[in-house]
KOLKOLLO-162820 format. One line per 5 residues: number of its first residue (from 1); their letters; for each residue z, y, x of N, C-alpha, C. Coordinates in Angstrom, 3 decimals, padded with zeros to 6 digits. Example, Ala and Ser with C-alpha at 12.3 -4.5 7.8 and 13.67 -1.06 7.14 Angstrom:
2
1) AS) 007.800/-005.690/013.190/007.800/-004.500/012.300/007.800/-003.300/013.200 | 007.080/-002.250/012.850/007.140/-001.060/013.670/007.870/000.030/012.900 $
This chain:
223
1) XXXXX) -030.904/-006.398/016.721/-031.712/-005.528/015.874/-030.835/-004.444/015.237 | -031.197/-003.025/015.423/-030.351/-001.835/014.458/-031.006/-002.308/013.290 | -029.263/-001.853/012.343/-029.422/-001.851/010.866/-030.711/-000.985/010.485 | -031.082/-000.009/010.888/-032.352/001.321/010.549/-033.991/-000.131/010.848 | -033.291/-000.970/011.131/-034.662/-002.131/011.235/-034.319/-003.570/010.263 $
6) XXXXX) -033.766/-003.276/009.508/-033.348/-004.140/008.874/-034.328/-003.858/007.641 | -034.295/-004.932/006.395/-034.586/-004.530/004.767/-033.824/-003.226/004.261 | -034.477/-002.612/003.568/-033.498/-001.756/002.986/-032.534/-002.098/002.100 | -033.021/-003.094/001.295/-032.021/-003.780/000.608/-030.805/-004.576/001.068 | -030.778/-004.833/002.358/-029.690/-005.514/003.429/-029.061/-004.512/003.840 $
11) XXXXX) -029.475/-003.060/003.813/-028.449/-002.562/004.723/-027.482/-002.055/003.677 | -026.153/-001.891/004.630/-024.951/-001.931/003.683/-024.593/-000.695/002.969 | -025.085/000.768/003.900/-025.050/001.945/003.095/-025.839/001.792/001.615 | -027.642/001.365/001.920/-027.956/001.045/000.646/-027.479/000.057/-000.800 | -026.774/-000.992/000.427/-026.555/-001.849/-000.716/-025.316/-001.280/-001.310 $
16) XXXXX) -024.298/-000.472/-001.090/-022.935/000.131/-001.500/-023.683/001.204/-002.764 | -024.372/001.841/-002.393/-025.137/002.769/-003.360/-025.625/002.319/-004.620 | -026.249/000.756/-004.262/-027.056/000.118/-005.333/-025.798/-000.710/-006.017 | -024.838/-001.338/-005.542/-024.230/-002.583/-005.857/-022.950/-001.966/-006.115 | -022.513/-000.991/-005.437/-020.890/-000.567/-005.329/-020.590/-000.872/-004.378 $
21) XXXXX) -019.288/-000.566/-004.029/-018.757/-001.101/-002.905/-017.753/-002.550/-002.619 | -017.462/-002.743/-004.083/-016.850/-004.099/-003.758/-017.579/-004.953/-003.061 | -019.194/-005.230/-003.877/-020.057/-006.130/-003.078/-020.511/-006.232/-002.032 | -019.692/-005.432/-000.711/-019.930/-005.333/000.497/-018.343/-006.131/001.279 | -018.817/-006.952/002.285/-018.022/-007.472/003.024/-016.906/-006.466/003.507 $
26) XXXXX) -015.692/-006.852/004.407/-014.470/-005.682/005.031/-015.624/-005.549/006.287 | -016.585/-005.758/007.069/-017.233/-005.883/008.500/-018.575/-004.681/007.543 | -018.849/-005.192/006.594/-019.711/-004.118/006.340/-019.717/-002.582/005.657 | -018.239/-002.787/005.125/-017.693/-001.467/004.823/-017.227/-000.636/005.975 | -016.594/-001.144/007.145/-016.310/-000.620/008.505/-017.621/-000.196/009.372 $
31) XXXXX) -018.608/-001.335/009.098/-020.082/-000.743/009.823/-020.391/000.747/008.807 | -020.499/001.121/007.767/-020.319/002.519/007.067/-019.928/003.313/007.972 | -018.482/003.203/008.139/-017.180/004.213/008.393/-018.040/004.525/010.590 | -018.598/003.185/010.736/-018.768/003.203/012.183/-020.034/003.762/012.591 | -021.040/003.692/011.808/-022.150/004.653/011.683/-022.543/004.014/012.774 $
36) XXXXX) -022.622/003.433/014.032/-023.288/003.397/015.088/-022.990/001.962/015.746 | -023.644/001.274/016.420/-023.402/-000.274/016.893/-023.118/000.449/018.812 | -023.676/-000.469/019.228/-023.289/-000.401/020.893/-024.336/-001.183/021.374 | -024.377/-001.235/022.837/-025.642/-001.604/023.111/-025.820/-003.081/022.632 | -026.909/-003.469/022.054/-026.893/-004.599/022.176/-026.225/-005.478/020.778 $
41) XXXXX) -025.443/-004.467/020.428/-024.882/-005.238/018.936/-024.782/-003.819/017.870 | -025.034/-004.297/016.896/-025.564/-003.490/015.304/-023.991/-002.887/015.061 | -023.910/-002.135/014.327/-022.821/-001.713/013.290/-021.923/-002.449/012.941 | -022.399/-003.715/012.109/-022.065/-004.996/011.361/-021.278/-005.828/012.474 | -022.252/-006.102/013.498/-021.629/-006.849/014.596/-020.533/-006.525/015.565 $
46) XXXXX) -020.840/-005.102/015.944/-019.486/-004.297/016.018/-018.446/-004.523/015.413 | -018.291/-004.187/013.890/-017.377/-004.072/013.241/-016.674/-005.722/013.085 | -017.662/-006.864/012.819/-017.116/-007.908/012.691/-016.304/-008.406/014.226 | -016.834/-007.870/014.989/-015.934/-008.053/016.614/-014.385/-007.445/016.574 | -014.579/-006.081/016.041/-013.246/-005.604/015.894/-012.215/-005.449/014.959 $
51) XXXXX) -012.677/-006.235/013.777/-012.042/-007.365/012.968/-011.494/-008.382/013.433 | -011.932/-008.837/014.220/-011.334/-010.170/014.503/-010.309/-009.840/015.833 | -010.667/-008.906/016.516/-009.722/-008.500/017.852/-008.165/-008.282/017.179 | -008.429/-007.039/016.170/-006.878/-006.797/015.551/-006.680/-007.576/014.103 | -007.635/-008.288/014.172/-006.623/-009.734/013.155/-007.199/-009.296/011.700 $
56) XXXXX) -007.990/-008.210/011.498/-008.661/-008.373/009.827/-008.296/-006.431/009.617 | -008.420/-006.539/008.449/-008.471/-004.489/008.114/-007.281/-003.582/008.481 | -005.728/-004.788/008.212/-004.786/-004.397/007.667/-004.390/-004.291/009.272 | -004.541/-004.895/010.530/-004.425/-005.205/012.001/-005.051/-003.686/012.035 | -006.783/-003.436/012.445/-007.035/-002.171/012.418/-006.583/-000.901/012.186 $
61) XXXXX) -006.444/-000.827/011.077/-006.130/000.467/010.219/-004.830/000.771/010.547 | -003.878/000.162/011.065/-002.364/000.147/011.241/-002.176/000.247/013.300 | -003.254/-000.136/013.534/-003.645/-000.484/015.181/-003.057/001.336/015.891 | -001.797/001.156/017.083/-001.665/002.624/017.688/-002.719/003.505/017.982 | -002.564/004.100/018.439/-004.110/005.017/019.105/-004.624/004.434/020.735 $
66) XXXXX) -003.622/004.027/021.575/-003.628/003.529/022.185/-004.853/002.017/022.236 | -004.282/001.550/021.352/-005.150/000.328/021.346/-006.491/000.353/021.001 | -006.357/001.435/019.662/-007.367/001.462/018.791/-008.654/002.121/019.417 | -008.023/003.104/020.552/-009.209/003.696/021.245/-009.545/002.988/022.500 | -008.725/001.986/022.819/-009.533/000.851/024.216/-010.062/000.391/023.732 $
71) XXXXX) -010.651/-000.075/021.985/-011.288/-001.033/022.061/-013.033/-000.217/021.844 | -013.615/-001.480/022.222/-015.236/-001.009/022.661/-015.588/-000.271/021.035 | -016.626/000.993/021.355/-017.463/001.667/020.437/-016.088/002.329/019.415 | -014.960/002.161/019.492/-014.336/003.525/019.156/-013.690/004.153/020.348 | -013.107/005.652/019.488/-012.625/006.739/020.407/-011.506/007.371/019.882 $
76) XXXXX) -011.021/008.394/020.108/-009.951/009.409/019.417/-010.920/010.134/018.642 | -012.271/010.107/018.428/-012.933/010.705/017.144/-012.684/009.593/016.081 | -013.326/008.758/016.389/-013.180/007.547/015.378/-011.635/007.366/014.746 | -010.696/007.040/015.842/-009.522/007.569/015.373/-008.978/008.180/014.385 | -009.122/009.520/015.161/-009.097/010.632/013.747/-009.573/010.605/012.473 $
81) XXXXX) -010.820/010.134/012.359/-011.225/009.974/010.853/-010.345/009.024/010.152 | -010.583/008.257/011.240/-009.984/006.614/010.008/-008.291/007.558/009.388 | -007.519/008.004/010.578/-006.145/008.718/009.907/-006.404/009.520/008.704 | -007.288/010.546/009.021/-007.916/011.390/007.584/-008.190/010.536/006.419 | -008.808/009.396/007.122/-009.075/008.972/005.060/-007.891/008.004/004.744 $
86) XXXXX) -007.421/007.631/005.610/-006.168/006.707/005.152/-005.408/007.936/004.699 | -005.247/009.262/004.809/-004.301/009.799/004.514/-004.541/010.549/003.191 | -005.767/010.260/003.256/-006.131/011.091/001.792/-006.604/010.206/000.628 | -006.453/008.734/000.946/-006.716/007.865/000.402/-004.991/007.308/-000.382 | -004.297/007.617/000.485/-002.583/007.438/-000.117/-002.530/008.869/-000.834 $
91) XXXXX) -003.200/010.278/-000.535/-002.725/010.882/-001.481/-003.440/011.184/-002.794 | -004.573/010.595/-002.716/-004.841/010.121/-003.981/-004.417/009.684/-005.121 | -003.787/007.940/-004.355/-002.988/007.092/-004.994/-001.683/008.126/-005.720 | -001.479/008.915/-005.033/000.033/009.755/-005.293/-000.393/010.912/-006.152 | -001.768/011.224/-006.480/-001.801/011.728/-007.536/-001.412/011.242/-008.712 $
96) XXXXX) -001.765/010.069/-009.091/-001.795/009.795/-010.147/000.194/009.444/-010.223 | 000.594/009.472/-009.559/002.431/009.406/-009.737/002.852/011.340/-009.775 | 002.412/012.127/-009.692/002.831/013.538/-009.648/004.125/013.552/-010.634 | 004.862/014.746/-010.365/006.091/015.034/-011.476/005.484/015.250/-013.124 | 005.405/014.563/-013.884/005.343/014.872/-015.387/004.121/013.715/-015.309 $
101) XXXXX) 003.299/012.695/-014.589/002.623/011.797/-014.851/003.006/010.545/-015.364 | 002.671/010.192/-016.683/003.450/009.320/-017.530/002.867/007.476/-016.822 | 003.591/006.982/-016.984/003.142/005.510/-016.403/002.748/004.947/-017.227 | 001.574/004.339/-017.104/000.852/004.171/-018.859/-000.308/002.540/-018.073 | 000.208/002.808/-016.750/-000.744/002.143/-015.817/-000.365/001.119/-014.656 $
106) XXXXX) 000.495/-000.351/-015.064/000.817/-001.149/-014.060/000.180/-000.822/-012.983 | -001.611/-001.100/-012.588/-002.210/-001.253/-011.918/-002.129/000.385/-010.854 | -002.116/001.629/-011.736/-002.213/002.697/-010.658/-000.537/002.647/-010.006 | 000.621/002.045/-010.776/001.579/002.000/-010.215/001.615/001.004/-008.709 | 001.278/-000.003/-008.869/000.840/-000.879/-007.993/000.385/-000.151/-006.657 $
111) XXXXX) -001.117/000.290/-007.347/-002.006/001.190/-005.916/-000.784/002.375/-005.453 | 000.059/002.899/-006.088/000.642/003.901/-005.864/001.698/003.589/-004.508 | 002.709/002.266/-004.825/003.746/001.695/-004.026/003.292/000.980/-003.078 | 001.836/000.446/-003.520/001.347/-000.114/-002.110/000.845/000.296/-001.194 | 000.327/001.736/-001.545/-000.181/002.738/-000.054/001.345/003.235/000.509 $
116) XXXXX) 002.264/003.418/-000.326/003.203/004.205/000.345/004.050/002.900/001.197 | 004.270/001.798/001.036/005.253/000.931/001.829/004.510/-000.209/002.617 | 002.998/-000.523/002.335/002.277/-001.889/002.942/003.274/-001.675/004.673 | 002.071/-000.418/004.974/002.212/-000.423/006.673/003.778/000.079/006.831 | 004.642/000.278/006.666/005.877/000.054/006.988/005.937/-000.539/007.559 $
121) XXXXX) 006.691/-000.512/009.225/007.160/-001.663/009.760/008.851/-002.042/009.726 | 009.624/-001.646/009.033/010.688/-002.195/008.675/010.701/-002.051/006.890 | 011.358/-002.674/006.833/011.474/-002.991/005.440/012.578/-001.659/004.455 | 011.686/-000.891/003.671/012.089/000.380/003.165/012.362/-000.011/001.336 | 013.562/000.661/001.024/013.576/000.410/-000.461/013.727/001.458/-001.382 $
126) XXXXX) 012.662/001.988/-001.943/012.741/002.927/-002.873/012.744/002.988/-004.145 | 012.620/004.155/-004.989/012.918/003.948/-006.362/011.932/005.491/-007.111 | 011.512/004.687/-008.195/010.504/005.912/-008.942/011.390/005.899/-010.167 | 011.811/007.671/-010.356/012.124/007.230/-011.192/011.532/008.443/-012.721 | 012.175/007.872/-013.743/011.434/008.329/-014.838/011.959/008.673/-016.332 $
131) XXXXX) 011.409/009.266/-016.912/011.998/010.211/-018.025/012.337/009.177/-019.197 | 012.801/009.393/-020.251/012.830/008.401/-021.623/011.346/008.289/-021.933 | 010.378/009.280/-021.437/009.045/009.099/-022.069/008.125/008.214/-021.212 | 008.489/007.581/-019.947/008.105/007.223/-018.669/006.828/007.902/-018.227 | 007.845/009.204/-017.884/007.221/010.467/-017.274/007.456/010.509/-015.654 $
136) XXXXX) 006.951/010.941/-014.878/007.777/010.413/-013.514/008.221/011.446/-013.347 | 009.604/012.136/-012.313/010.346/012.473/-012.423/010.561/012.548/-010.762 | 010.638/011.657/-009.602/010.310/011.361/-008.733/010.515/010.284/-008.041 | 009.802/010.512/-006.959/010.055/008.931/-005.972/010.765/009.104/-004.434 | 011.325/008.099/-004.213/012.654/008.483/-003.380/012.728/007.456/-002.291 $
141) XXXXX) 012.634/007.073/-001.099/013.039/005.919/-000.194/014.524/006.582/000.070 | 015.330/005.080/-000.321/016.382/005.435/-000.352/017.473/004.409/000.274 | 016.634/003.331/000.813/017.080/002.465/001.901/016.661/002.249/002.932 | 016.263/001.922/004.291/015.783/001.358/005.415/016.541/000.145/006.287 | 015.959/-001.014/006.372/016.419/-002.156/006.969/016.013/-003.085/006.235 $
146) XXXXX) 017.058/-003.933/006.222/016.970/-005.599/005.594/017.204/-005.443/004.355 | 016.534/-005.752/003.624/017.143/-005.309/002.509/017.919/-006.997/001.656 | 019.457/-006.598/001.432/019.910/-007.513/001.052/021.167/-006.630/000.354 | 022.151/-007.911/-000.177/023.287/-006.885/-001.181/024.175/-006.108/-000.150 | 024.289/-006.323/001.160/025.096/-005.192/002.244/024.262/-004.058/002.357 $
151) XXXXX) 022.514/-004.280/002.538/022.241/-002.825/002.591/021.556/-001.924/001.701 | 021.937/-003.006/000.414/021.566/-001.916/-001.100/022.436/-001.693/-001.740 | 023.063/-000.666/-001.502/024.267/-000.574/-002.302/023.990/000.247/-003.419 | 024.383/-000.545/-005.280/024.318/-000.110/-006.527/024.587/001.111/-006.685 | 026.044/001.059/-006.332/026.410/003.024/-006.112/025.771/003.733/-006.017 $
156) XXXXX) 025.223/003.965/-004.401/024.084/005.061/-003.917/022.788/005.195/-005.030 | 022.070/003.883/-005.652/021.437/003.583/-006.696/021.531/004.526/-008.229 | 022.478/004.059/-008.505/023.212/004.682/-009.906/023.282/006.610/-009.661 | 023.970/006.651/-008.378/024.217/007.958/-007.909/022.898/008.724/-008.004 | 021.583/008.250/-007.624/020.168/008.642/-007.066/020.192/008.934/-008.722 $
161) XXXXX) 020.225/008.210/-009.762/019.566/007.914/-010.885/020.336/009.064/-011.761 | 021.571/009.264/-011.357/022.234/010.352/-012.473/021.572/011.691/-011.779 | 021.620/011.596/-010.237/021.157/013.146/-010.187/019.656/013.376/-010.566 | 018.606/012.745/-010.815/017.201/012.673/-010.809/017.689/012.779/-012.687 | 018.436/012.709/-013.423/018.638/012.191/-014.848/017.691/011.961/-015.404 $
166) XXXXX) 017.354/010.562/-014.675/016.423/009.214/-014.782/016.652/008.806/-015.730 | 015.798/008.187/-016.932/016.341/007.034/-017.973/015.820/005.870/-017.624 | 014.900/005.814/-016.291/014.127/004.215/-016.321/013.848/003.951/-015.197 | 014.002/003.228/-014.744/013.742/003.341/-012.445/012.630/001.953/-013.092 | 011.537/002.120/-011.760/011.121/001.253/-011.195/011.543/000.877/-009.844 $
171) XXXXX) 011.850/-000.184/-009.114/012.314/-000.334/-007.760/011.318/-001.011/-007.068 | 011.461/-000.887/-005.969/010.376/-001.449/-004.965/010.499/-001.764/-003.550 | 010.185/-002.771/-002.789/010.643/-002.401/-001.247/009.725/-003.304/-001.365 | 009.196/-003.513/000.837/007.934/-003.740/001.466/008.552/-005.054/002.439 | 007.443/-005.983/002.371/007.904/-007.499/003.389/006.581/-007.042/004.267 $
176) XXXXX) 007.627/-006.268/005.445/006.856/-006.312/006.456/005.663/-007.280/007.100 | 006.148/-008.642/006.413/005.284/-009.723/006.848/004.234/-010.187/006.315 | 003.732/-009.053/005.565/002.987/-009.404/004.796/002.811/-010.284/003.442 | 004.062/-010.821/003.563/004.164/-011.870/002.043/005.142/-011.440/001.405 | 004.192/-011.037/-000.511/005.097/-010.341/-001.220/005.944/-011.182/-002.139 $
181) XXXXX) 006.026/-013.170/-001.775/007.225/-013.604/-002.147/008.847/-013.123/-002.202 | 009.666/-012.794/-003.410/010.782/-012.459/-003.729/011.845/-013.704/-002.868 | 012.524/-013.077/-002.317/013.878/-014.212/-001.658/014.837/-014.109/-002.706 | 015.775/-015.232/-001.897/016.812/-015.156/-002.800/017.468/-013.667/-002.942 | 017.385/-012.764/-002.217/018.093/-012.030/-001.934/017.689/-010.704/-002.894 $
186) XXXXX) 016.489/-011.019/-002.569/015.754/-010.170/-003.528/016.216/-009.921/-005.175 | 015.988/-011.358/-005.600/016.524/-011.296/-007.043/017.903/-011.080/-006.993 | 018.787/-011.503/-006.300/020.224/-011.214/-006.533/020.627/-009.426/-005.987 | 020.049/-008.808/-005.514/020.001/-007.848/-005.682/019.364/-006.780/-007.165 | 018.057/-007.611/-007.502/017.542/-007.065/-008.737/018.651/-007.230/-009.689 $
191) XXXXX) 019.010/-008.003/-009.336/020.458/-008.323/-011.163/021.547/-007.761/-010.979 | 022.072/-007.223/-009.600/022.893/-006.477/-008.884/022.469/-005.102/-009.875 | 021.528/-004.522/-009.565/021.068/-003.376/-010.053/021.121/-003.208/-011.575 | 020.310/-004.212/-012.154/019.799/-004.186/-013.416/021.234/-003.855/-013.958 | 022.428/-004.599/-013.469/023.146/-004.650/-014.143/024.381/-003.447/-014.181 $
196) XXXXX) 023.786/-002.680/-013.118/024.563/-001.249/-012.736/024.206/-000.389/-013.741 | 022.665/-000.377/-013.333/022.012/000.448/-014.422/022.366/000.278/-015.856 | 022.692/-001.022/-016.063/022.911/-001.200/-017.900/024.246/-000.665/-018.432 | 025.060/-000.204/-017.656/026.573/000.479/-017.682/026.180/001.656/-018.099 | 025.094/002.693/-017.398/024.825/003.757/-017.634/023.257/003.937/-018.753 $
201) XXXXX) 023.047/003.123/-019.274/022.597/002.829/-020.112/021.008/003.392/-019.491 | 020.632/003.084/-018.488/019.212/003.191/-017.745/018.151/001.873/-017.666 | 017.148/002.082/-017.782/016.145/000.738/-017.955/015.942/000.906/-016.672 | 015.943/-001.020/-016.193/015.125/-001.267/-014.881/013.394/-002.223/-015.811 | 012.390/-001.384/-015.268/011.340/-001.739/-015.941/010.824/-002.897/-014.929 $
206) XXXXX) 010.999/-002.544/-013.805/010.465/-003.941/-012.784/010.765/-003.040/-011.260 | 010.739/-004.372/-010.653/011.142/-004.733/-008.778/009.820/-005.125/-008.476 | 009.148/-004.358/-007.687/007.869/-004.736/-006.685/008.034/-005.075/-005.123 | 007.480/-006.151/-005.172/007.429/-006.864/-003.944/006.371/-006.343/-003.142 | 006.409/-005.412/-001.642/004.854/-004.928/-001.559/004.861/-005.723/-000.256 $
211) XXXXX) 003.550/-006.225/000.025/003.033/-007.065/001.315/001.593/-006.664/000.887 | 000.659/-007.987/001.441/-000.740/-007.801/001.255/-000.757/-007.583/000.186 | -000.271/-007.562/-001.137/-000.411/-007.573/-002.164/000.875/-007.239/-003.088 | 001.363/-007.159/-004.714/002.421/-006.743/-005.085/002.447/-007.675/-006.007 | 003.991/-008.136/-005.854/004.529/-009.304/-006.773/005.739/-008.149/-007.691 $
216) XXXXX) 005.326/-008.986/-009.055/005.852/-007.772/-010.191/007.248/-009.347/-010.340 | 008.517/-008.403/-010.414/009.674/-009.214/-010.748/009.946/-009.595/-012.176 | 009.192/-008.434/-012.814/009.318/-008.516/-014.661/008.200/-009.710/-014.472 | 007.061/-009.699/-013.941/006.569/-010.513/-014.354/006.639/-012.161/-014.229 | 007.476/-012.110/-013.070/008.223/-013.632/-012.704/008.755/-013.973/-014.250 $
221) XXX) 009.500/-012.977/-014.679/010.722/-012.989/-015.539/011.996/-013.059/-014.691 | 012.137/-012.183/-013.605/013.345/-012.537/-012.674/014.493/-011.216/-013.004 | 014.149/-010.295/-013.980/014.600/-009.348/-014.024/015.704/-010.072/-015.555 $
């Protein structure tokens, strides 16, 4: 059955309108974006098929072009959009970090580091950094690899922070694997830092862990 034969109250454009959009499933927010089913299967059913092919949103949305356009009922149109709003959907997020935007907002910081490092596929370590007023000032990837105490070196760190004349870094890097558990390595690097920075008399405010989600290091208490 097409969604256009459904309740009106079932279908998901209406119900996003009436309810918001949280209260819509990831299969029924993609039936939106997909506007059209295939023979024989709806929007919904579509979308829940190609959910499950590339493993859930984060599989999709990250999926080459290659793949993304063999699979049934998309194309290099479909394609294209999804890149457009993913791309204007991270620069959104990066509004709210602009030069002179004060951090007043764990949560937009969060959305901010997690559009820029989720889909990373190697593990990137950057640094925001920020005024005495925690004004931002800018943001910098300033490692690539493993990140451990051989390939974060404090120096380069400290160095980034005098020329930006930072008074407060936030730090951050991405577990490719999706899990934003801290390793050992992790924290012994955070205290590595913290403790560079405290020579030059700079605040480390917190270390974000980004995967499916962001683990705050201040908030462990690991800092």
């Amino acid at each position: 059955m097409a969604i256009t034969d459904w309740p009106a109250d079932e279908r998901p454009r209406e119900r996003l309108l009436k309810q918001g959009p949280e209260a819509l499933s990831d299969a029924e927010l993609l039936a939106i974006f997909l506007r059209t089913g295939v023979a024989g299967r709806s929007a919904v059913d579509l979308a829940r098929d190609l959910l499950s092919h590339f493993g859930g949103v984060r599989g999709l949305l990250g999926a080459p072009r290659v793949a993304f356009t063999a699979a049934k009922g998309l194309g290099d149109a479909k394609y294209a959009q999804l890149q457009a709003v993913l791309v204007l959907a991270r620069r959104h997020f990066a509004e709210e970090m602009t030069v002179g935007a004060v951090i007043d907002s764990p949560e937009a910081t969060r959305r901010f580091l997690h559009a820029e490092l989720r889909d990373c596929d190697q593990e990137v370590f950057a640094v925001l950094f920020l005024d005495n007023q925690h004004r931002v000032i800018a943001f910098e990837r300033l490692f690539h690899g493993t990140i451990n105490q051989a390939a974060v070196h404090p120096r380069e760190v400290v160095k980034a922070v005098l020329r930006h004349n930072a008074a407060a870094v936030i730090l951050a890097h991405n577990h490719p694997s999706g899990i934003a558990e801290p390793s050992r390595a992790d924290q012994e690097i955070t205290v590595r830092l913290r403790d560079a920075l405290n020579l030059i008399d700079v605040r480390l405010l917190d270390h974000l862990i980004v995967g499916d989600r962001c683990t705050s290091l201040a908030e462990r208490g690991m800092l």
